[in-house]
C-alpha positions as CSV (number, residue, x, y, z in Angstrom):
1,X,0.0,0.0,0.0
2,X,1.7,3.3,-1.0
3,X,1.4,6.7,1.2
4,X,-0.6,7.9,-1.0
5,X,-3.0,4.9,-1.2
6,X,-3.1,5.1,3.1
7,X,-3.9,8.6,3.1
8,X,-7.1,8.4,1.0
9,X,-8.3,6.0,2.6
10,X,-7.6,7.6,6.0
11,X,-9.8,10.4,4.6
12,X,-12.6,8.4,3.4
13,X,-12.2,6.2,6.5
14,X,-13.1,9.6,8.4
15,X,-15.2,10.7,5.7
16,X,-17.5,7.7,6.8
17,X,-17.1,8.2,10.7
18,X,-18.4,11.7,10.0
19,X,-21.6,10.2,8.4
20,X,-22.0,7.8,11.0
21,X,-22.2,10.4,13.5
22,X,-24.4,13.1,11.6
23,X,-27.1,10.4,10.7
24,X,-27.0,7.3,13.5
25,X,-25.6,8.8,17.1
26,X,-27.9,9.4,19.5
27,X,-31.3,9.3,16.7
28,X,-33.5,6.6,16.0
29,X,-33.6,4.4,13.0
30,X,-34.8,5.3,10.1
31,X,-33.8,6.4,6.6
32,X,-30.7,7.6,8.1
33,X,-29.4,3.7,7.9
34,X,-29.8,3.1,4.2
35,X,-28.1,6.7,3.7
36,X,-24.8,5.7,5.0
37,X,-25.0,2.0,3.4
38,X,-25.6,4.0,0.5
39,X,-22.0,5.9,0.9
40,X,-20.5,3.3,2.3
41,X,-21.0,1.5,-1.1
42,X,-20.0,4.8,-3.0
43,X,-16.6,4.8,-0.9
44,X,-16.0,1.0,-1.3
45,X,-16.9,1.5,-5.0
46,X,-14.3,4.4,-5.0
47,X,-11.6,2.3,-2.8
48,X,-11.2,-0.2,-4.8
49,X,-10.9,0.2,-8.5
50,X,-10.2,-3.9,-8.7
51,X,-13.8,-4.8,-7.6
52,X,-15.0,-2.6,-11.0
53,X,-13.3,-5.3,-12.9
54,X,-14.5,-8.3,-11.1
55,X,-18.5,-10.2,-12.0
56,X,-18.7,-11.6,-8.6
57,X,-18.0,-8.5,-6.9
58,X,-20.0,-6.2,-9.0
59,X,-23.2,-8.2,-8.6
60,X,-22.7,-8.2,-4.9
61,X,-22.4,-4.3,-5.4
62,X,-25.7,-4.4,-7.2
63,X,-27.3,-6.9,-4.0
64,X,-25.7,-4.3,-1.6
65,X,-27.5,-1.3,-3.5
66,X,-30.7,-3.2,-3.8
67,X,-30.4,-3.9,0.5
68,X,-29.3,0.0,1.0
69,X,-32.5,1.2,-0.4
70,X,-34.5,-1.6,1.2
71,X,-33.3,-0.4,4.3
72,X,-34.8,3.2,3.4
73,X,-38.0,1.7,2.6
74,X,-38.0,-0.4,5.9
75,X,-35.1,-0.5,7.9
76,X,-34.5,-3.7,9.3
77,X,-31.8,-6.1,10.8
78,X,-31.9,-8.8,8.2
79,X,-31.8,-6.4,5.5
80,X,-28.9,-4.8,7.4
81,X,-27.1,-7.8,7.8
82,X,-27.7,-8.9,4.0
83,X,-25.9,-5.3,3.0
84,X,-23.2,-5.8,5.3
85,X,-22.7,-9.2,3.8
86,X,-22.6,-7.7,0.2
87,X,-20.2,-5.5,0.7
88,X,-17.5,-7.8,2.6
89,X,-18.0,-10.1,-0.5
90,X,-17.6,-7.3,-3.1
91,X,-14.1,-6.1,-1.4
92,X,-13.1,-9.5,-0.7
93,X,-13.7,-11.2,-4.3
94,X,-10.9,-9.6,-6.5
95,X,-8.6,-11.2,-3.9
96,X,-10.4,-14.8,-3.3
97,X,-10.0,-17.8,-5.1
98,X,-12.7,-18.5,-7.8
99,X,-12.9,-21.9,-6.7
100,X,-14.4,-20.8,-2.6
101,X,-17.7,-22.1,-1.7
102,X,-19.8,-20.7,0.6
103,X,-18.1,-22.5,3.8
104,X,-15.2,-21.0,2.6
105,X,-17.0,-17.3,2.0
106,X,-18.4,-17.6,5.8
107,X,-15.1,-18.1,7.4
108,X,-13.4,-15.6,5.2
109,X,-15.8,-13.5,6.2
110,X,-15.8,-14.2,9.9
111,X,-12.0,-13.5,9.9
112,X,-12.3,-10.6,7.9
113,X,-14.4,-8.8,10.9
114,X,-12.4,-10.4,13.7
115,X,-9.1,-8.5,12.1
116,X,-11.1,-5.7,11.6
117,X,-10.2,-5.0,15.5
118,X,-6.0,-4.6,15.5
119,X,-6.4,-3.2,12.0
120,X,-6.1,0.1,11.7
121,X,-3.2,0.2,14.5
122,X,-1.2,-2.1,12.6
123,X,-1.9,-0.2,9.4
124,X,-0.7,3.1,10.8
125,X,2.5,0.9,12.2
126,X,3.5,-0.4,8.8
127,X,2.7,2.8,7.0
128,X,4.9,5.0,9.8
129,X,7.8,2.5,9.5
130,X,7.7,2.4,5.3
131,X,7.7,6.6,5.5
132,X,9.5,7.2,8.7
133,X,12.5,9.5,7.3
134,X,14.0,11.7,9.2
135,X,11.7,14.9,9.4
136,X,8.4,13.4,7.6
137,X,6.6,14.6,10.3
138,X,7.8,18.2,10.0
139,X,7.4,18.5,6.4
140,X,4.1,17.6,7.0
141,X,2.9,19.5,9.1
142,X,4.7,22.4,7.2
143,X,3.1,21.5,3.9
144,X,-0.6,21.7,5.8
145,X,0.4,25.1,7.3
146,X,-0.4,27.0,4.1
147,X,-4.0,25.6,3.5
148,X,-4.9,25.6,7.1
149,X,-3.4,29.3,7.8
150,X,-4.7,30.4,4.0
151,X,-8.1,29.4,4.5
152,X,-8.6,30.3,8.1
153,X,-7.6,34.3,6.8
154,X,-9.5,34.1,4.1
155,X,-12.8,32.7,5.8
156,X,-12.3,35.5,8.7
157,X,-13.0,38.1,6.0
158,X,-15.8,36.5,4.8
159,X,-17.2,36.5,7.6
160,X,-16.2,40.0,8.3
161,X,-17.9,41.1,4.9
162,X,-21.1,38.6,4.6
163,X,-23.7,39.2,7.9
164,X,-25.2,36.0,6.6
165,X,-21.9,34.0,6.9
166,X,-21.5,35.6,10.0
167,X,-24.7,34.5,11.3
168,X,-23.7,30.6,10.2
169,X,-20.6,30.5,12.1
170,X,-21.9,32.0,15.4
171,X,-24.8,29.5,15.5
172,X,-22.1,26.2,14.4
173,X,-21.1,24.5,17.7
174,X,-19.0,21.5,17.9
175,X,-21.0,18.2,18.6
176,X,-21.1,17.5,22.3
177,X,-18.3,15.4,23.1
178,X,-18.9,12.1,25.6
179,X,-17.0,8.7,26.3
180,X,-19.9,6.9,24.4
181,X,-19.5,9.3,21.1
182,X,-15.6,8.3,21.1
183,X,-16.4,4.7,21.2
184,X,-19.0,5.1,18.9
185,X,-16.2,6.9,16.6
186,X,-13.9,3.8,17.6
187,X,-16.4,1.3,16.2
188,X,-17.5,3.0,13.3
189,X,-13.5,3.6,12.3
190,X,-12.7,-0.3,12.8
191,X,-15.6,-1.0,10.2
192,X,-14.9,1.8,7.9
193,X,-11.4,0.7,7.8
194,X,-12.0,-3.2,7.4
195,X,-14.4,-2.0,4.2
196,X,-11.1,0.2,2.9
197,X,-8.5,-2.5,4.0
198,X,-10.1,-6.2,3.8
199,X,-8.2,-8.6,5.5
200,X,-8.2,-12.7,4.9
201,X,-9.4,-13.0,1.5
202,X,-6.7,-15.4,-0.3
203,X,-6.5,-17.9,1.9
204,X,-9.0,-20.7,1.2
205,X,-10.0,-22.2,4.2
206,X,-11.0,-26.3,5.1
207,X,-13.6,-27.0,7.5
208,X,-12.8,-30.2,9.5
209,X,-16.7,-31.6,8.0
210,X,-15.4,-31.1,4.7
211,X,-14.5,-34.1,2.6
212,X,-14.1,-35.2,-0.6
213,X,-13.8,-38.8,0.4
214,X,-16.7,-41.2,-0.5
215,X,-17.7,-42.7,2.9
216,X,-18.6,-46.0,4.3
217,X,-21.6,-46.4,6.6
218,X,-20.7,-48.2,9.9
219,X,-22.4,-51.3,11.1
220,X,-22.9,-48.7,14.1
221,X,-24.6,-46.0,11.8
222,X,-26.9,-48.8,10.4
223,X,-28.0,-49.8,13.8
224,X,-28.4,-46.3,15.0
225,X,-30.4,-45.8,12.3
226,X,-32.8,-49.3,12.8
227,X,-33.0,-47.7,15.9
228,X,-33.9,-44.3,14.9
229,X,-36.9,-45.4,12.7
230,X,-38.3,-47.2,15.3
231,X,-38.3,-44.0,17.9
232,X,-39.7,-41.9,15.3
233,X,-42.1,-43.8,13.9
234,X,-43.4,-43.9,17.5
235,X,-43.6,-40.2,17.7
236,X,-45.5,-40.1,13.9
237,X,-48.1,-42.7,15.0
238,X,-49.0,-40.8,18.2
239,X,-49.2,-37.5,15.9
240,X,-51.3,-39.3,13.6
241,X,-53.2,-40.4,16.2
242,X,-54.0,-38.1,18.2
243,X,-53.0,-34.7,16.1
244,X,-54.0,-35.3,12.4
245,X,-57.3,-37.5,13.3
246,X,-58.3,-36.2,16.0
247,X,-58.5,-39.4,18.6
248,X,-59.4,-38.8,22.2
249,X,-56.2,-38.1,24.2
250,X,-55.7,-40.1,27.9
251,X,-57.0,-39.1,30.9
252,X,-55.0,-36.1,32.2
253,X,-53.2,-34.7,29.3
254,X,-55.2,-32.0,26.8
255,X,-54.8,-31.1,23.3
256,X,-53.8,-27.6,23.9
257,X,-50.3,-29.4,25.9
258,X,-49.9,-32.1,23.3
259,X,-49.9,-29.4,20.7
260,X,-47.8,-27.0,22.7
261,X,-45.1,-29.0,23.9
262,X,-44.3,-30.0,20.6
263,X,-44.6,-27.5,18.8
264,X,-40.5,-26.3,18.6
265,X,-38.7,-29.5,20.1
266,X,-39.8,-31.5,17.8
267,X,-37.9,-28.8,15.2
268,X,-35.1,-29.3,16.9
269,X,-35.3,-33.2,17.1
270,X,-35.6,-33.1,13.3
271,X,-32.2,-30.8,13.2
272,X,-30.1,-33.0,15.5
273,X,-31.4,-35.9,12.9
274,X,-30.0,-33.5,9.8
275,X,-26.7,-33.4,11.8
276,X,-26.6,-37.3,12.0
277,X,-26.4,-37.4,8.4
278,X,-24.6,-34.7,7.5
279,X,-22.0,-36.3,10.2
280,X,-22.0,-40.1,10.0
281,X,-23.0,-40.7,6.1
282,X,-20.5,-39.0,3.6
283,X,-21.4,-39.5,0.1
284,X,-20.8,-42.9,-1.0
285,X,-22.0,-44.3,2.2
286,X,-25.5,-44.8,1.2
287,X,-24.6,-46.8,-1.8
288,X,-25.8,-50.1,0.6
289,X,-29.5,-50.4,-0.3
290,X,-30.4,-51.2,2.9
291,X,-28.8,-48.1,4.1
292,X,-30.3,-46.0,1.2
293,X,-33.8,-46.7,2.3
294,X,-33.3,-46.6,6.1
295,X,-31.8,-42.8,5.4
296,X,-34.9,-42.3,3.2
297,X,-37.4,-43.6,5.5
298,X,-35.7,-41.3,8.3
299,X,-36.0,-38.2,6.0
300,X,-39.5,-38.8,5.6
301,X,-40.2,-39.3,9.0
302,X,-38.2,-36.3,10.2
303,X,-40.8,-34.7,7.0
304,X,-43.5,-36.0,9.0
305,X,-42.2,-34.3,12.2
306,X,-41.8,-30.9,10.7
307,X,-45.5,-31.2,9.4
308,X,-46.6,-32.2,12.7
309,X,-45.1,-29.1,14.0
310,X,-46.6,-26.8,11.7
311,X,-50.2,-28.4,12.2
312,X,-49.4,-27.9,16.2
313,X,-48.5,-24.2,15.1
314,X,-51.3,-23.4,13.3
315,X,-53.5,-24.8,15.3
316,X,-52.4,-22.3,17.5
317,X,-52.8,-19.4,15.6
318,X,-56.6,-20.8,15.0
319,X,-57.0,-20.7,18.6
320,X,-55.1,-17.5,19.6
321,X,-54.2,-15.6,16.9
322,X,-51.2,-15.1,14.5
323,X,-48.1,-13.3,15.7
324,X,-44.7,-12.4,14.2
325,X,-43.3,-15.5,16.5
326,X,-45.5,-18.0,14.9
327,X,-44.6,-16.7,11.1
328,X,-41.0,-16.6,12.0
329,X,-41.5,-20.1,12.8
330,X,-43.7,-21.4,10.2
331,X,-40.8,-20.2,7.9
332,X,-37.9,-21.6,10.0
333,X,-40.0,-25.4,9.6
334,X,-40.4,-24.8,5.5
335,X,-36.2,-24.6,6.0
336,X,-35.7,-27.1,7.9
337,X,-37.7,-29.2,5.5
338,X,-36.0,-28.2,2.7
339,X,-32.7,-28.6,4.9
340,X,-34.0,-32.6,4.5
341,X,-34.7,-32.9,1.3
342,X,-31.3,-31.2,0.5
343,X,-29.3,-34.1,2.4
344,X,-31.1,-37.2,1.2
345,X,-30.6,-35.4,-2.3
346,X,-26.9,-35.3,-1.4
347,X,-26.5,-39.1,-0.2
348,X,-28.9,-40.6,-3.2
349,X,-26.6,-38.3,-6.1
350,X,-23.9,-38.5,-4.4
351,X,-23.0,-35.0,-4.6
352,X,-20.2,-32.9,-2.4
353,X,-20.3,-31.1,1.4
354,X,-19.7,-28.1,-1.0
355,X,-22.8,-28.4,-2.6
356,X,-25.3,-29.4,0.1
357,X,-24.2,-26.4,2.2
358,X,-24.5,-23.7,-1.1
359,X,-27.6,-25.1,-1.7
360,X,-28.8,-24.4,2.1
361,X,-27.3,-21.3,2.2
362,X,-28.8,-19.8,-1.2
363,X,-32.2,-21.0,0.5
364,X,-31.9,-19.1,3.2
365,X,-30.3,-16.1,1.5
366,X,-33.9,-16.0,-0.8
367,X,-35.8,-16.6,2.0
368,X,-34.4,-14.0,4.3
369,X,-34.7,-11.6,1.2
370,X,-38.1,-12.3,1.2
371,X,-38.8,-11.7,4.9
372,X,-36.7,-8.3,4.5
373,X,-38.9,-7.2,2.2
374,X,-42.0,-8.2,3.2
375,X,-43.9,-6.7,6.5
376,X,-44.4,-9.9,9.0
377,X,-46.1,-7.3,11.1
378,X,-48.3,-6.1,9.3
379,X,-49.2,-9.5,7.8
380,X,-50.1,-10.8,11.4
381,X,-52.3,-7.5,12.5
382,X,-54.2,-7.6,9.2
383,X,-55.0,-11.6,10.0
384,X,-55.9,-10.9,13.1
385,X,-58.1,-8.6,11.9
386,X,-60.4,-10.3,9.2
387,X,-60.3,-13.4,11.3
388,X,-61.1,-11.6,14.9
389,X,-64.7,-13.1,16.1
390,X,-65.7,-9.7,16.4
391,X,-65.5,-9.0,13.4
392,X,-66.8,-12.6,11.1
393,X,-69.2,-13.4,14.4
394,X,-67.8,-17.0,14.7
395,X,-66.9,-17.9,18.0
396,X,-64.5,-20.3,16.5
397,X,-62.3,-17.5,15.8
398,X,-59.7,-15.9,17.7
399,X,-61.2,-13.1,19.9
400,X,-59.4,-9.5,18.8
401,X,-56.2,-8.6,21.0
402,X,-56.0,-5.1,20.6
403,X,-52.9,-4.4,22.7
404,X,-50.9,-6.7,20.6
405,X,-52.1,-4.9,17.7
406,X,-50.8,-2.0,19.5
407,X,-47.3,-3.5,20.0
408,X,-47.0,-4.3,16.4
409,X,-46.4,-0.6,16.1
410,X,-47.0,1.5,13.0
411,X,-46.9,-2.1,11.1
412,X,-50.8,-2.3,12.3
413,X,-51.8,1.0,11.8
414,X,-53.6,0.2,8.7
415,X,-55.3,-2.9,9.7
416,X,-56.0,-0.9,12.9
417,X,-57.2,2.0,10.5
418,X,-59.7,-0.4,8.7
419,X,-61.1,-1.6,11.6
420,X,-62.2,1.6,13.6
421,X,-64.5,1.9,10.1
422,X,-66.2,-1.4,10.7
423,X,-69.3,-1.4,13.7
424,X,-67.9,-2.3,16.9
425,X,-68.9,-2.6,20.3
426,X,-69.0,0.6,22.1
427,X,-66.1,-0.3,24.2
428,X,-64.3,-2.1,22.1
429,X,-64.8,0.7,19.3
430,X,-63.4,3.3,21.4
431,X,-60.2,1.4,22.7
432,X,-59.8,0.6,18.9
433,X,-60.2,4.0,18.3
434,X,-57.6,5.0,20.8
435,X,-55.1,2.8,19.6
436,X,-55.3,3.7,15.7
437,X,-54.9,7.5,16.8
438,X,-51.6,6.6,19.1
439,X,-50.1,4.2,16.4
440,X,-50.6,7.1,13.7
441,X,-49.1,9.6,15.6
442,X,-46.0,7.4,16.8
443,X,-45.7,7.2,12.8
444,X,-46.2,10.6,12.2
445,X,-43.7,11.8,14.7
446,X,-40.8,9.8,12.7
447,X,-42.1,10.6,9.6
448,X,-41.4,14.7,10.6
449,X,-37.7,13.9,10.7
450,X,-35.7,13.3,7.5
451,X,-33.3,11.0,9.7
452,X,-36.2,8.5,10.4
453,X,-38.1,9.0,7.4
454,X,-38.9,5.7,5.6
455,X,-40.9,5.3,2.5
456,X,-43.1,2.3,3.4
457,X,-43.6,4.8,6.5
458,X,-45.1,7.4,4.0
459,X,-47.2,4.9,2.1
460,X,-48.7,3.5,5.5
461,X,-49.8,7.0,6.6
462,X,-50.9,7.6,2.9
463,X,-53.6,4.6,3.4
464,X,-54.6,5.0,6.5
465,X,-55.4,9.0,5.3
466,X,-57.3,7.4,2.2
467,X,-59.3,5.1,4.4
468,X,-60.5,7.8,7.2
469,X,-61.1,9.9,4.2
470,X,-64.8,8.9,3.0
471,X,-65.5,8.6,6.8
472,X,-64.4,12.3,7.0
473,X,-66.2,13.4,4.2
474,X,-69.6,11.8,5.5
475,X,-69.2,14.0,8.7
């Protein structure tokens, strides 16, 4: 790296410090968190000319941009995390090998923000010994003397002659300084400079799973698997019994705790089985056709588990109602199923660690793209909503929770919006009522500043308006 080379990106690094600390310290999120994504990706577009040349990393510049904006739309962890991810990819990929997988992108990556720590001291180390001649530090600060002493004369007599600069200066104070804004600077440096000055991108890594090796399947791992079958297909037949036909359960134990308890440890049941393969049977191993249909028969009843698990979790959301929680995991089981089907793919075709594991990943990549993008908040409030008993009369329905509505946030304040329209109960009308006009002006509040701002924020307060309008107008 030459002096020259350091010093630019010294300034940028501050550059983005700066705009860390003008739109994220000490304000809420908002806009402001796609606005420095965005410059972030202008600077490591900037810093590194390479990446310009380079497919992979350009269409990870073009995922990063599509996540920045997404994250002025609706600013969100996942979306975050998926620009973040972007742009460590587009940095790193002029320097990694063509032939990485993703186990080999997610340790690069994991290394690449662990070194992110020491970085910039060891940076300014190297760079002070490479252009530590005698007096480099005088000449430079005698080369910055004439802009510094230039400029500071010259802007005194603007000042002097313009009453409206003069007016601009007296009302500029310095921020407020405090031990959490340093540390805030601190943090925001180390990941401005690990953006400029990637770290860990040529070495290929080996994860101890990985091998190439076809495997042979154990007279243990047979067994184990005899074995397995056995226990699940004890755990299907009581969920077909007693969940999917609807057969009286023994004395002493309801439906609502057969259903509950279930619900997630069976998820995780099927996981530890996924493991198990993944594990124990290497490709090649399941070339025994015994063995090939005691790993299918597993998959399919691991299938059967994950199905039982979503029946247990929608019965739920019949009785009480859906919530973010239950979507989140109604998603999570899809995955896991998939997750499944992936590995039995992987022992019948015989195909690599390398492959399973990209296959897994670029599922979850779409589906967490998805989920960024869509609104799981406002998905549940509006169910809730057209399926309240309040609102269709059936008794069978969920009864309407209108403080968890409330929690939702602005995510409900449509559903909420459509709902003080519809004829209510007195009571229930007026605490609906109450709620709609707090969630709308918690929006509007945000909304009035440009730093938490969002568009879907706009278009949610432009519905609701359109919906209260006619009612308006009637009056």
């Amino acid at each position: 790296m030459t002096a020259y080379s350091f010093r630019l990106k010294a300034v940028l690094a501050a550059g983005l410090v700066a705009a860390a600390d003008l739109l994220l310290f000490d304000h809420e999120i908002g806009a402001n968190l796609g606005l420095l994504m965005l410059a972030a990706l202008a600077v490591a577009v900037a810093a590194h000319p390479e990446s310009r040349r380079d497919r992979r990393a350009l269409a990870a510049f073009a995922v990063a941009g599509g996540f920045s904006l997404l994250l002025i739309d609706r600013p969100g962890l996942i979306a975050w995390l998926m620009a973040v991810l972007a742009l460590g990819v587009a940095v790193l990929s002029p320097r990694a090998d063509g032939r990485s997988d993703v186990a080999d992108w997610a340790l690069r990556l994991l290394r690449a923000g662990l070194t992110s720590v020491p970085a910039p001291v060891l940076d300014i180390r190297r760079a002070a010994a490479r252009g530590g001649r005698p007096g480099a530090v005088r000449r430079a600060l005698v080369a910055a003397a004439l802009p510094v002493v230039g400029g500071a004369v010259f802007l005194s007599l603007f000042v002097l002659a313009n009453p409206v600069m003069e007016a601009a200066l007296a009302a500029w104070r310095l921020p407020p300084f405090s031990l959490g804004r340093l540390l805030f600077w601190i943090w925001m440096a180390m990941i401005a400079w690990a953006l400029l000055r990637p770290r860990g991108a040529r070495r290929r890594f080996t994860p101890i799973w990985r091998s190439r090796e076809p495997g042979k399947a154990s007279a243990s791992v047979a067994i184990s698997l005899v074995v397995f079958n056995g226990l699940f297909a004890l755990q299907n037949g009581l969920d077909l019994a007693f969940l999917w036909s609807g057969a009286p359960l023994p004395e002493g134990v309801s439906f609502a705790e057969y259903a509950h308890r279930g619900a997630y440890l069976l998820i995780v049941t099927a996981l530890l089985a996924g493991a198990f393969v993944l594990v124990f049977l290497r490709p090649g191993a399941a070339q025994s056709r015994a063995v090939r249909w005691l790993v299918i028969a597993w998959v399919g009843q691991n299938l059967m588990l994950v199905a039982s698990s979503a029946l247990r979790t929608l019965d739920y959301v019949a009785a009480y109602g859906l919530t973010q929680l239950r979507i989140s995991a109604l998603i999570w089981m899809a995955l896991v199923a998939l997750g499944l089907v992936l590995i039995c793919v992987r022992l019948v075709r015989d195909k690599s660690a390398s492959w399973l594991v990209g296959a897994n990943a670029a599922a979850l990549a779409v589906v967490l793209s998805a989920v960024a993008i869509a609104d799981i908040g406002a998905v549940a409030a509006a169910w809730n909503v057209r399926h309240a008993r309040e609102v269709t009369g059936d008794l069978r329905d969920p009864s309407l929770d209108v403080v968890h509505l409330r929690e939702l946030g602005p995510a409900a304040l449509v559903p909420l919006t459509e709902l003080a329209g519809r004829p209510l109960a007195p009571t229930l009308a007026a605490e609906v009522h109450a709620a709609q006009q707090a969630t709308r002006a918690e929006l509007a509040a945000r909304q009035a500043h440009w730093r938490t701002w969002t568009w879907r924020g706009q278009r949610r307060l432009d519905a609701a308006a359109a919906l209260t309008a006619p009612a308006q107008a009637g009056t």
